[in-house]
C-alpha positions in Angstrom: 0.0 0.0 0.0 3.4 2.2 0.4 2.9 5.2 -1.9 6.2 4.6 -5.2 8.3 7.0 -5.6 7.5 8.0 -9.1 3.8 9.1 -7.6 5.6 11.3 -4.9 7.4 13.0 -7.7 4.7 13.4 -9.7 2.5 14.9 -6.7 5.2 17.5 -5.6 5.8 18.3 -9.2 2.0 18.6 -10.1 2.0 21.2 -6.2 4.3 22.9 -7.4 2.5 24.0 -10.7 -0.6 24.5 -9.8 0.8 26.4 -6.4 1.8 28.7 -9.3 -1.3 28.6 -11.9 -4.2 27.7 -10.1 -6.8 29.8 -7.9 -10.3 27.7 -7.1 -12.9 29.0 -6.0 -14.3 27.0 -2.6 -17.7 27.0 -2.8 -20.0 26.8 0.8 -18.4 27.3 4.3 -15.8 25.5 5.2 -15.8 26.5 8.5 -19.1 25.1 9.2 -17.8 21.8 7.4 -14.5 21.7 10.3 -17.3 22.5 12.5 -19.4 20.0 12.4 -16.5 17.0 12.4 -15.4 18.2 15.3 -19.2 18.1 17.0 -19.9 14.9 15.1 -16.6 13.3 15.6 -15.8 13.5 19.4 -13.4 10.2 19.3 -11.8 12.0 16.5 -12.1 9.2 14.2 -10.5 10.0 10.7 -11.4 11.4 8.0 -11.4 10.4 4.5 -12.2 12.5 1.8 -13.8 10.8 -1.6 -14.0 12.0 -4.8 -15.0 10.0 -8.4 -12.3 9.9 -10.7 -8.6 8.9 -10.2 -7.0 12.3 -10.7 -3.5 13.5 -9.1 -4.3 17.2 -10.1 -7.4 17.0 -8.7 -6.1 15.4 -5.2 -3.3 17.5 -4.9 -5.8 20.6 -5.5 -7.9 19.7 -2.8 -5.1 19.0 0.1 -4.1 22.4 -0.8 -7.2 23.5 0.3 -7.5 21.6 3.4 -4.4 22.8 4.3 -5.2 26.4 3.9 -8.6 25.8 5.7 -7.2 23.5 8.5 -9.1 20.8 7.6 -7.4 17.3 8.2 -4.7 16.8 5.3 -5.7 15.1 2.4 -2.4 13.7 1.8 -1.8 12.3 5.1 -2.1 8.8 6.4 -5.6 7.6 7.2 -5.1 5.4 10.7 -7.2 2.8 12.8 -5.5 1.6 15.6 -3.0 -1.0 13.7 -4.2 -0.7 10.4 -3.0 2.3 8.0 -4.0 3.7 4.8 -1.1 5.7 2.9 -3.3 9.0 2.3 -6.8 9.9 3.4 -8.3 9.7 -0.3 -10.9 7.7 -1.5 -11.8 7.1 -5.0 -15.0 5.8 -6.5 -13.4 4.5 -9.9 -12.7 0.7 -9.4 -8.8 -0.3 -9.9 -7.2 -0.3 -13.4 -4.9 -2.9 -12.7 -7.3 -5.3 -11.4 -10.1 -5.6 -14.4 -12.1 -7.9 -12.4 -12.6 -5.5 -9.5 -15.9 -4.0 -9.4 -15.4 -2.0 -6.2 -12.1 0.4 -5.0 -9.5 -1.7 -3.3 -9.0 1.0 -0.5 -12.8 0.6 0.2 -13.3 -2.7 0.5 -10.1 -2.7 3.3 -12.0 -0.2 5.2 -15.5 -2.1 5.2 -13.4 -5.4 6.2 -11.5 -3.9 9.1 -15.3 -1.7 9.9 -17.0 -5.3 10.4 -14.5 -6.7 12.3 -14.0 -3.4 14.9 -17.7 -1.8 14.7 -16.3 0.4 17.3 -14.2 2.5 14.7 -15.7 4.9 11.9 -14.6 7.0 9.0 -15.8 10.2 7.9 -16.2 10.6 4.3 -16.1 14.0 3.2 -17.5 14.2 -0.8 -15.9 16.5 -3.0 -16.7 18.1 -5.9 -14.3 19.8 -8.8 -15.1 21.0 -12.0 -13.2 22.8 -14.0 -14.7 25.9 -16.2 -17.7 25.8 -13.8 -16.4 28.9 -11.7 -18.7 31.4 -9.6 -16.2 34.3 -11.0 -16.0 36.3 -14.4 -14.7 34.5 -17.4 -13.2 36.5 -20.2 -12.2 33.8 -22.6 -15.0 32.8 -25.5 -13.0 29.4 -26.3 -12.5 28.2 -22.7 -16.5 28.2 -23.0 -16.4 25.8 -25.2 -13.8 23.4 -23.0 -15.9 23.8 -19.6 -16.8 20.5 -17.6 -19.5 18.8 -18.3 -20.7 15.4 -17.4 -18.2 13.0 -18.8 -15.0 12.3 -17.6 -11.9 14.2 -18.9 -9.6 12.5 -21.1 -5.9 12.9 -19.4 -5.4 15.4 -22.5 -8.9 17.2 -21.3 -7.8 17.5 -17.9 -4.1 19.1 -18.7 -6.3 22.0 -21.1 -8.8 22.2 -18.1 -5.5 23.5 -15.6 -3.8 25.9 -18.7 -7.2 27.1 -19.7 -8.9 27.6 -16.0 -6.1 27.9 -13.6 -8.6 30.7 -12.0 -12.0 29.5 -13.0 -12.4 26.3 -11.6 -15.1 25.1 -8.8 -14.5 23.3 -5.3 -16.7 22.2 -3.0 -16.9 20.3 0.4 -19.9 18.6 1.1 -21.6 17.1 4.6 -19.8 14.2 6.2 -20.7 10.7 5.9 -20.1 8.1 8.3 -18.7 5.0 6.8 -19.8 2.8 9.5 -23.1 4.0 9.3 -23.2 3.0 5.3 -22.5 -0.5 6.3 -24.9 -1.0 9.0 -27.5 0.5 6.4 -26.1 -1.9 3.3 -26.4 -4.4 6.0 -29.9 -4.1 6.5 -30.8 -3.4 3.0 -29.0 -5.3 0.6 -27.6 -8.5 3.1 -26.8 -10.9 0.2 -24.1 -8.1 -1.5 -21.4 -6.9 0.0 -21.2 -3.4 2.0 -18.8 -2.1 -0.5 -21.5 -2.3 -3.2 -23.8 0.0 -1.2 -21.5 2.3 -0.5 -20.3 3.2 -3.6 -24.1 3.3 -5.2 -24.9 5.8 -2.2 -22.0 7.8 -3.2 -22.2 8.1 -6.6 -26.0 9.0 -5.9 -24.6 11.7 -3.9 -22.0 12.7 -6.2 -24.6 12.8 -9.0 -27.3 15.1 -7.2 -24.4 17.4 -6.6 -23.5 17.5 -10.2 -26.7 17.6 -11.6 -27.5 20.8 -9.3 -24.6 22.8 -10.8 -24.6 21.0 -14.2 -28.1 20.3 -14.4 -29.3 16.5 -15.2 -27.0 14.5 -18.2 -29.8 15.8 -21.1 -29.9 14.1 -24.6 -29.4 16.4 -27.6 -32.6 18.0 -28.8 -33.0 16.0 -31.9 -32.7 12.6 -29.1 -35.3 14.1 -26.9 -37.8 14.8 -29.5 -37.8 11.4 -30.5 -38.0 10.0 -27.1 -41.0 12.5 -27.1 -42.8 10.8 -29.7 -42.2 7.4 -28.8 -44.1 8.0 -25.3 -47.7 6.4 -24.8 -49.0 9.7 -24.1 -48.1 11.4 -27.3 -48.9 8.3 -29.7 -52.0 8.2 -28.0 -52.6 11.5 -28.6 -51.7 11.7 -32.3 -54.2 8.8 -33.2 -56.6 10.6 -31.8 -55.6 13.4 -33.7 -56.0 11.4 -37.0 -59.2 10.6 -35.5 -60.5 14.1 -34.8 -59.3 16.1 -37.6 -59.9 12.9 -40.4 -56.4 13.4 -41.6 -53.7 10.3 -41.8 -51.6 9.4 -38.6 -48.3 10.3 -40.3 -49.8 13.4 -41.1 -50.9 13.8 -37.2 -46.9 12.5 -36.5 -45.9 15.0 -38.8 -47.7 18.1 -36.6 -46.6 16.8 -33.5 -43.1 16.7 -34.2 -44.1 20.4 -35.7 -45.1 21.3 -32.4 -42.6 19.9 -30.6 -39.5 21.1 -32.3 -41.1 24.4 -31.8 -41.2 23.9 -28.2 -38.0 22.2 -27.1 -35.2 23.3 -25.6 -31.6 22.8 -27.2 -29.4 23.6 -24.0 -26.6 23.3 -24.1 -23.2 24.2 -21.5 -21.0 26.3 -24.1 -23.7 28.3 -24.6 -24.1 28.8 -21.2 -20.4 30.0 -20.8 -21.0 32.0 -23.8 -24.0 33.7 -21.7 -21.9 34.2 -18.8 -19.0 36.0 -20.5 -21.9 38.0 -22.6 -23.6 38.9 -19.7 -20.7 39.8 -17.3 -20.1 42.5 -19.8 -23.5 43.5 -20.1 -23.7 44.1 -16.2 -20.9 45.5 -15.7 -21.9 48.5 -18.5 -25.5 48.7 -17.0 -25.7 48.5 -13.2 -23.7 49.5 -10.6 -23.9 46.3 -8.9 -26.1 43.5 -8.6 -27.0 42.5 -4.8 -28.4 38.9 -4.4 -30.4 37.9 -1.0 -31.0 34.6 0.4 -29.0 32.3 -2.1 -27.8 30.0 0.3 -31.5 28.5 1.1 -32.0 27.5 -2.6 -28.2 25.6 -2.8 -29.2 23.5 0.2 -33.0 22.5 -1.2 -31.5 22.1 -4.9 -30.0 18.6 -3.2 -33.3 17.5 -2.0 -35.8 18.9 -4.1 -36.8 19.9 -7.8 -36.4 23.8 -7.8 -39.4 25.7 -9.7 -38.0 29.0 -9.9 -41.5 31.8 -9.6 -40.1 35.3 -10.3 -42.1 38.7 -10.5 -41.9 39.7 -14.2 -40.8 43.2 -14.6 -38.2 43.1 -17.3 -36.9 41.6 -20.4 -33.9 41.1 -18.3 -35.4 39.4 -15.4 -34.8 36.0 -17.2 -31.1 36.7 -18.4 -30.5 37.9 -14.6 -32.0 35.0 -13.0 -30.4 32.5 -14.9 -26.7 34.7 -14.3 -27.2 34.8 -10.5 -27.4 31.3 -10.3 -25.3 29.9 -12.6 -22.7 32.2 -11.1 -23.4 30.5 -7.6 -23.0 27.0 -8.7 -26.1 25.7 -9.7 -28.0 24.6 -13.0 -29.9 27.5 -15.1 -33.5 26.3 -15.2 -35.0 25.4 -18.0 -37.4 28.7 -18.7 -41.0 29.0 -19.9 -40.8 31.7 -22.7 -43.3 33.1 -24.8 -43.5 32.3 -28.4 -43.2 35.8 -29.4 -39.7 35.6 -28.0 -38.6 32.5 -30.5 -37.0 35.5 -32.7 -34.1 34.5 -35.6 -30.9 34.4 -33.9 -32.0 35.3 -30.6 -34.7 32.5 -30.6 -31.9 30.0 -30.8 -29.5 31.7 -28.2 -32.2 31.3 -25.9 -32.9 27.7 -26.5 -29.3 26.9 -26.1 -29.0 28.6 -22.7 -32.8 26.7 -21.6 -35.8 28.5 -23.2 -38.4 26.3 -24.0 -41.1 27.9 -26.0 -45.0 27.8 -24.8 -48.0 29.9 -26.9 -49.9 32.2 -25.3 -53.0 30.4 -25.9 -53.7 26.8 -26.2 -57.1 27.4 -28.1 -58.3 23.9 -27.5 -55.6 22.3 -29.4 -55.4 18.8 -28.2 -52.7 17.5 -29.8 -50.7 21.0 -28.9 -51.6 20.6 -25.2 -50.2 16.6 -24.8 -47.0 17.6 -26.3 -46.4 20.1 -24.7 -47.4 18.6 -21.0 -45.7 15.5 -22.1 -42.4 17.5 -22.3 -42.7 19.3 -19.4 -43.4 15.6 -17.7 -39.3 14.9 -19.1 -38.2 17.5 -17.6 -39.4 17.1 -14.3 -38.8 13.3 -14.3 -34.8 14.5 -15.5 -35.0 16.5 -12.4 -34.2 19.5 -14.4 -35.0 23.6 -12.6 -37.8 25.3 -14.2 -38.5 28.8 -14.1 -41.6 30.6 -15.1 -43.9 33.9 -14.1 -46.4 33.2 -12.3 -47.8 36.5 -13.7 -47.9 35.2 -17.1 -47.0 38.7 -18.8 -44.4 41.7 -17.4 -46.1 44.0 -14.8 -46.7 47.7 -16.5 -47.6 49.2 -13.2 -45.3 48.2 -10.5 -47.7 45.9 -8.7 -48.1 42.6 -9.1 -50.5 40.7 -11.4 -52.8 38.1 -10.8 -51.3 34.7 -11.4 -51.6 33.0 -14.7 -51.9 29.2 -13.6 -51.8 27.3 -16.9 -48.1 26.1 -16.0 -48.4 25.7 -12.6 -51.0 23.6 -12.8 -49.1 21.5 -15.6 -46.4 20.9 -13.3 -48.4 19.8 -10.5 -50.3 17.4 -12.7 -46.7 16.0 -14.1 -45.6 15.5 -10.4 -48.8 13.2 -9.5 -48.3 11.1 -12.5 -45.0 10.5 -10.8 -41.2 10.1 -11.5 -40.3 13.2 -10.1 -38.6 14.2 -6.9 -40.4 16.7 -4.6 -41.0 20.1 -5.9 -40.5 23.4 -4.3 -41.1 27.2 -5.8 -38.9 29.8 -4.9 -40.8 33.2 -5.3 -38.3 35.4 -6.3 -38.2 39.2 -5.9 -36.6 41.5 -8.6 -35.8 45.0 -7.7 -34.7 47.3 -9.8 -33.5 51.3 -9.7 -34.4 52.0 -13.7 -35.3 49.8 -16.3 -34.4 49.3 -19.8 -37.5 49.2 -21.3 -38.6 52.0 -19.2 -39.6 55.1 -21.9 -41.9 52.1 -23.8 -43.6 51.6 -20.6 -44.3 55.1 -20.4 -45.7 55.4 -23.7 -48.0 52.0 -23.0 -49.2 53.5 -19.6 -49.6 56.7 -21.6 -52.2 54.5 -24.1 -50.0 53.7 -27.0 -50.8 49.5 -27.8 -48.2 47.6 -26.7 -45.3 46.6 -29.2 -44.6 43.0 -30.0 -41.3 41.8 -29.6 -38.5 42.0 -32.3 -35.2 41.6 -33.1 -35.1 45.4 -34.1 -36.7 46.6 -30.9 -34.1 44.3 -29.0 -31.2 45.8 -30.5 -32.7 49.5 -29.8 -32.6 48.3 -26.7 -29.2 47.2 -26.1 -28.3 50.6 -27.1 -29.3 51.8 -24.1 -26.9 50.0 -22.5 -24.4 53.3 -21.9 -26.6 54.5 -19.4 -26.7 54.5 -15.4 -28.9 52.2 -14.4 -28.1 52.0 -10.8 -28.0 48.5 -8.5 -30.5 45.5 -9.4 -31.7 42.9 -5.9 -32.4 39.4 -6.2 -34.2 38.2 -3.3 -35.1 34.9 -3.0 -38.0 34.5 -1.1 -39.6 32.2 1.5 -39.8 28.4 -0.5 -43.3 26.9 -1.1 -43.4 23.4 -1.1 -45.8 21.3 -3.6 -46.5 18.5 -1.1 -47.6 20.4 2.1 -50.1 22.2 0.0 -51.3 18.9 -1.7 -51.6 17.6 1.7 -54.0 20.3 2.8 -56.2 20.2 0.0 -56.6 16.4 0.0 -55.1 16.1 -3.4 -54.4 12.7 -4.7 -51.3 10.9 -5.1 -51.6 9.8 -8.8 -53.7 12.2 -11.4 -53.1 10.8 -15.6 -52.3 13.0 -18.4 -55.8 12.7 -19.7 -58.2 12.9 -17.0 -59.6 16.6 -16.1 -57.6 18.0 -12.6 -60.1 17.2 -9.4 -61.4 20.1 -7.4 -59.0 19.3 -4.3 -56.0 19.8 -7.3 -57.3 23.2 -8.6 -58.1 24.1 -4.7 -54.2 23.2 -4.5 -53.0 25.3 -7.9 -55.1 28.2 -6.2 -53.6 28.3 -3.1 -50.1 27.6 -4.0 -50.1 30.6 -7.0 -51.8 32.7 -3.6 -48.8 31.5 -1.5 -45.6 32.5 -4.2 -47.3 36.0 -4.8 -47.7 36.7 -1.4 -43.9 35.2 -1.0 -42.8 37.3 -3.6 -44.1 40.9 -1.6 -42.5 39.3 1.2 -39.0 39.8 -0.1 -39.1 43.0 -1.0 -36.5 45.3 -1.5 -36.8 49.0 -0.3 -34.3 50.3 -2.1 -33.4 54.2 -2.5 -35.8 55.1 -5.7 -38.4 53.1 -4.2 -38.5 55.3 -1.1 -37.8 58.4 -2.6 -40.6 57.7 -4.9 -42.9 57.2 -2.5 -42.4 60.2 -0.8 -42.3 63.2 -3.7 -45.5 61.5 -5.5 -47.4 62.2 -2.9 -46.4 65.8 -2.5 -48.6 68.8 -4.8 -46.7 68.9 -8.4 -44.5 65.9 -7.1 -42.1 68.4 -5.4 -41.1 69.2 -1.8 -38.2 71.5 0.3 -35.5 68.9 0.8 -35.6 69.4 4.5 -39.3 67.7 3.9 -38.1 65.1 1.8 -35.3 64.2 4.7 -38.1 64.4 7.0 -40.0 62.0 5.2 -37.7 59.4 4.3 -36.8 59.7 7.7 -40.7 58.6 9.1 -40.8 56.3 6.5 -37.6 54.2 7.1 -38.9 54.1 11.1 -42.2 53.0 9.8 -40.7 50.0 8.4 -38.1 49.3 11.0 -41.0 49.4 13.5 -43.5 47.5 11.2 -41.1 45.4 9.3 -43.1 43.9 6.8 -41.4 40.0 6.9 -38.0 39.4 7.8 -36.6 38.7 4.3 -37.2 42.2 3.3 -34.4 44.5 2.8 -34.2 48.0 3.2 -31.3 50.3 2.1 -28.7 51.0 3.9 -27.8 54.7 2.6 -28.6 57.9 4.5 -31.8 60.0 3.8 -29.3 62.8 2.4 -27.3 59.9 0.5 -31.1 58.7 -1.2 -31.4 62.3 -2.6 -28.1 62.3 -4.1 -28.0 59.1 -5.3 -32.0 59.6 -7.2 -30.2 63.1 -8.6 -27.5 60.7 -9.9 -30.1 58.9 -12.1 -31.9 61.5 -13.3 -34.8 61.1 -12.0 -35.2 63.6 -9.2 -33.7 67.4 -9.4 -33.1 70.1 -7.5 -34.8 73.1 -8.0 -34.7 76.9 -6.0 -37.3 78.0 -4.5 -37.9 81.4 -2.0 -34.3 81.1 -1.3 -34.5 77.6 -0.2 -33.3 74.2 -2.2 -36.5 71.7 -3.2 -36.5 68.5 -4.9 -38.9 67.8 -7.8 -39.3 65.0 -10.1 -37.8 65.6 -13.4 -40.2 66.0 -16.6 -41.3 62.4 -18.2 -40.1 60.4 -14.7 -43.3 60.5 -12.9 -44.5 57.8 -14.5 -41.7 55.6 -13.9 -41.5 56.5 -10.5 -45.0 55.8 -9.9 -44.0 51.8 -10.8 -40.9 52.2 -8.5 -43.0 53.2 -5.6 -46.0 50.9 -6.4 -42.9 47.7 -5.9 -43.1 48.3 -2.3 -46.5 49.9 -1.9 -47.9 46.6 0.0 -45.2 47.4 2.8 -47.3 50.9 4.0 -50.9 49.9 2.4 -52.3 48.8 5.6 -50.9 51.9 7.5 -52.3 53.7 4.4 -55.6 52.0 5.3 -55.8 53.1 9.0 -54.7 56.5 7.8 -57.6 56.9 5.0 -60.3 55.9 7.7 -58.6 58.2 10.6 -58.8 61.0 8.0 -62.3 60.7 7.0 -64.1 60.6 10.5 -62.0 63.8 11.5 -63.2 65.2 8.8 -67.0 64.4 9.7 -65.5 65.6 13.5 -66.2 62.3 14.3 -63.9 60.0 17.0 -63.6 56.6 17.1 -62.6 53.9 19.1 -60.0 51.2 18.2 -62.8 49.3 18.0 -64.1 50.5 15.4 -61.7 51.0 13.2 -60.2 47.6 13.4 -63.7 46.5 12.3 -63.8 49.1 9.2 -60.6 47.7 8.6 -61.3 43.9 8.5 -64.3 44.9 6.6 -62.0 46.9 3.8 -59.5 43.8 4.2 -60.4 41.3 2.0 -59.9 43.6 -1.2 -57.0 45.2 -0.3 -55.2 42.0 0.5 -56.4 40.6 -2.8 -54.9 43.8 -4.3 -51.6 43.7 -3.4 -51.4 39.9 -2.4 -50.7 40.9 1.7 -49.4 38.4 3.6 -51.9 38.6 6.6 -54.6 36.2 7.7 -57.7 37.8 9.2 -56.9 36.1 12.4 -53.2 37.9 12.2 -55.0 41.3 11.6 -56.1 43.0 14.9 -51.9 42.9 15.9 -51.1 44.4 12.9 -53.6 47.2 13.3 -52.1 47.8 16.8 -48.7 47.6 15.4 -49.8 50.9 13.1 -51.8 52.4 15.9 -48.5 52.3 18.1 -46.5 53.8 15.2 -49.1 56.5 14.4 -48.8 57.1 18.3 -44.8 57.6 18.6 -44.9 60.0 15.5 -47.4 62.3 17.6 -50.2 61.7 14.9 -52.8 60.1 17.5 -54.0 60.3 21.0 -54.7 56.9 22.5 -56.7 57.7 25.4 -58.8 54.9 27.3 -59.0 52.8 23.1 -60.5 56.1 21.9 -58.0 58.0 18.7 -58.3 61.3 18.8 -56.2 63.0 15.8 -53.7 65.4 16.8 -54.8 69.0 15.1 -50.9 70.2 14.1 -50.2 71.1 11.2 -47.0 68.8 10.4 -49.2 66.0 12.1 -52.1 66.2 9.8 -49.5 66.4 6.4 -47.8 63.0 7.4 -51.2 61.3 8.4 -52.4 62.6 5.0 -49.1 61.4 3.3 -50.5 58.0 4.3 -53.7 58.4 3.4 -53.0 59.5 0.2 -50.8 56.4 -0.9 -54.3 54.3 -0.1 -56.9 56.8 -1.9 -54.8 57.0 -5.1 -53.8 53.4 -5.7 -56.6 51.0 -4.3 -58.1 49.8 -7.8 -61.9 49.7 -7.5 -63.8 47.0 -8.8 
């Protein structure tokens, strides 16, 4: 078992190169990882950290890191009692000298000397490399093309994979694994094959959900899939019927299906990702200032147990292309996205197939045929475990707010889980904020009445010329998960549902209340950023313009509003000073300053108002109910009329329903009455109300009266009436 001395040349000689060349980037926290062996591993039993493939550059990379992380050494020898392994490596791939050995040599050792002395244990410690799969920028359009992917590098590969990504290559420790308790469990499960047998299939079950959430599942080119496609009961059944239906031959019905299909699949593909990533890096860097992402680290952890529906807002063209960067820069699989047909535009139609898009119509119009193709391949998908990502509002929001949910895909993938062959789904509502927005003058003019334009390649690249300009900082927030099964569960779902039966109530009771549950998420991650607040505060000022020492005021009541009332605890709020919010609007463009009887005001500038109206409408829902209170408070003072708290909270629960419906608030009616105290309090410390024995009376000064009326105001002009 002695190590030769022509593999401890070639390991210091392979350290000492990539010492020189080589930078990875260490996914996770590492610090949690020593953490946890040395809770989990009082005896200090050793560890032994496994990886799939045979690969000194690969081994010697990752004892680099555990020494720079104090982990235990990779390199050094693995020890129980009297017996002794030469390093503290384990690999998966079988031995090439001994073709009759199904299992690794080193392994079956260990589960031999763990049977005999169950009183011992090793800790295996997975880990994952890649090379070219790298949270950081990449500048190079022909290392796309060379990036890991599924299969294993030839030796040639793997020596282009160090020159070509010495600093764009991807570590990652995973949770320990104790050896012994793999045995006992092969033990129990499979007692006629040996441990080693279970082992290594647990493993390489491990090692594959890792890769398939940062590679995405091993997919079959497109031409592969489609045919698969067709050859599924579900598809042949529905072309005969087809034939049937429309009295034309079944090649003829083959024919339209395969029409249908190949304008619906994805071709993805992992050079065009990389392509993408280098693309967009660019692009970002030119058009924001930054992009701030929120809550990542809950999505990594379900992507190993769960298949990830992605359910953003919809606000831009670029919420798709930001989505898919965010988390492909964090180590995990673009999802496969739901885009409409419009969008299947020469060039830029295939680009998007490459990187994911799958292509759905905007109407089904009763096409049978149509609708089983495309559920059919939205049923591969999920049974390929592959992330999907679609709007739940259907189209892009033109005011702000959020629309009502269009269901059609989220009750496709429901009905593909409970036909089965798919792992447990989870949506994660996602929250875009943005600062300015590219397609923001056409929004103007379609708010302004002019029909809205259909997507083309020519307005795309008028677009993209845009991309000189400041558009501030863009927020990702990824908000609280929804999980398919709990909500199933309460409705009293079934377990199995066919392609061709109609959904049952208790499923469309389900679809309801989950679409409910990811827009209400979605509010709940909301960012406040600066043009948000400062929107919110000159639009509800006479000709959208105030003295700056009312605007600091303002902001000021505002941000203690929302630290005293905070809305849910994924919210963010910014972090800049109320003087630093002016500046930073001025920097935009989108706020002035103006003189005025010898004194500086701030005014919105000439065509923004419009645009700021949608900025403030993003985190309207965070002051509505205050709004609410404020709208009632104002209208008995001005009938001279008090009233008790009472009262109010029951004018409130009566006004409730439609307001929550509105703006999708969080609150049960049960959770109410603490909420309304919760403003009542507020309203208190800012001196607008008198609480006296659970009667309000309004305070009468002048400053008083403006900010109650602020509130008030935000609730009389926004609440839509039926």
């Amino acid at each position: 078992m002695a190590t030769n001395p022509y593999q401890n040349f070639y390991r210091k000689f392979t350290k000492k190169v990539l010492d020189k060349i080589v930078s990875p980037q260490v996914l996770g926290d590492t610090q949690v990882l020593e953490n946890k062996i040395n809770i989990d591993n009082p005896e200090q039993f050793p560890v032994c950290y496994v990886i799939q493939d045979d690969s000194t550059s690969n081994k010697v990379l990752i004892d680099n890191e555990t020494e720079k992380r104090q982990l235990s050494s990779a390199f050094a020898p693995l020890s129980l009692g009297e017996y002794q392994e030469d390093d503290s490596f384990l690999t998966l791939e079988a031995s090439k000298k001994n073709a009759s050995s199904f299992y690794p040599d080193k392994l079956i050792r260990l589960v031999e000397y763990l049977l005999k002395h169950p009183e011992n244990d090793v800790l295996l410690v997975p880990v994952t490399v890649l090379w070219g799969r790298s949270p950081e920028n990449e500048d190079s359009w022909y290392k796309a093309l060379m990036a890991d992917a599924w299969t294993k590098p030839t030796g040639i590969k793997q020596a282009l994979n160090i020159t070509l990504y010495g600093r764009e290559n991807y570590i990652e420790f995973h949770q320990p694994v104790s050896l012994r308790g793999l045995i006992q469990k092969a033990l129990e499960v499979s007692p006629n094959f040996s441990p080693a047998h279970y082992v290594v299939t647990e493993l390489n079950t491990l090692f594959n959900q890792y890769k398939e959430a940062i590679l995405g599942p091993d997919l079959s080119d497109r031409r592969n899939v489609i045919n698969k496609l067709m050859m599924t009961d579900a598809v042949k059944e529905a072309i005969l019927t087809e034939s049937i239906h429309k009295k034309i031959s079944v090649s003829q019905a083959e024919s339209l299906a395969k029409k249908y299909l190949d304008e619906i699949v994805s071709d993805y593909s992992y050079s065009t990702i990389r392509f993408a990533d280098i693309a967009l890096t660019k692009l970002w860097t030119q058009l924001y200032d930054g992009i701030e992402v929120h809550n990542f680290d809950m999505v990594r952890e379900l992507s190993k147990d769960y298949e990830l529906v992605y359910a953003p807002c919809h606000r831009s063209h670029i919420d798709y292309l930001l989505l898919s960067f965010v988390i492909h820069k964090r180590g995990l699989m673009v999802p496969h996205i739901a885009a409409g047909i419009n969008l299947n535009m020469p060039i830029v139609g295939q680009i998007m197939r490459g990187a994911g898009a799958y292509f759905i119509r905007r109407s089904f119009s009763g096409n049978a045929l149509y609708t089983a193709v495309f559920k059919e391949y939205v049923h591969s998908l999920l049974s390929r475990n592959t992330p999907l990502e679609y709007f739940i509002e259907g189209g892009r929001s033109r005011t702000g707010l959020l629309l009502p949910a269009k269901k059609g895909m989220l009750a496709m993938t429901i009905q593909s889980h409970l036909r089965g062959d798919s792992k447990p789904i989870v949506f994660i509502p996602t929250y875009f904020g943005y600062e300015k927005l590219l397609e923001g003058s056409t929004y103007i003019k379609e708010l302004g009445g002019q029909k809205k334009q259909a997507e083309s390649l020519f307005g795309l690249l008028k677009s993209i010329q845009k991309i000189e300009k400041v558009f501030g900082k863009v927020h990702v927030n990824f908000g609280e998960p929804v999980y398919l099964d709990d909500l199933l569960q309460q409705n009293q779902a079934p377990e199995h549902v066919t392609l061709e039966e109609e959904l049952p109530d208790t499923v469309k009771s389900a679809v309801n209340a989950i679409a409910e549950d990811i827009l209400e998420n979605i509010n709940k991650a909301v960012v406040i950023n600066p043009v948000s607040l400062i929107s919110l505060v000159l639009l509800n000022a006479p000709m959208h313009t105030l003295a700056e020492r009312d605007v600091l005021l303002r902001l000021e009541q505002f941000r203690n509003y929302l630290k005293q009332n905070r809305y849910d605890e994924r919210m963010q709020i910014t972090e800049l000073s109320n003087q630093e919010i002016i500046q930073y609007a001025v920097q935009l463009k989108q706020i002035e300053f103006v003189e005025h009887d010898n004194e500086r005001w701030v005014k919105v500038c000439d065509k923004q108002d419009a645009l700021l109206k949608y900025f403030s409408n993003n985190i309207l829902h965070t002051f509505i109910l205050a709004a609410l209170t404020a709208h009632i408070l104002k209208a008995q003072s001005e009938n001279s009329q008090n009233l008790t708290v009472d009262d109010l909270s029951g004018q409130i629960i009566q006004a409730y329903p439609e307001v929550k419906k509105q703006f999708f608030l969080k609150w049960t009616e049960a959770e109410l009455l603490a909420q309304i105290n919760n403003v009542l309090e507020y309203f208190e410390s800012e001196r607008l109300i008198d609480l006296q024995e659970q009667r309000i009376q309004i305070n009468d000064a002048d400053d008083s009266l403006r900010f109650l009326s602020a509130f008030a105001h935000l609730y009389e002009l926004n609440l839509q009436k039926d």
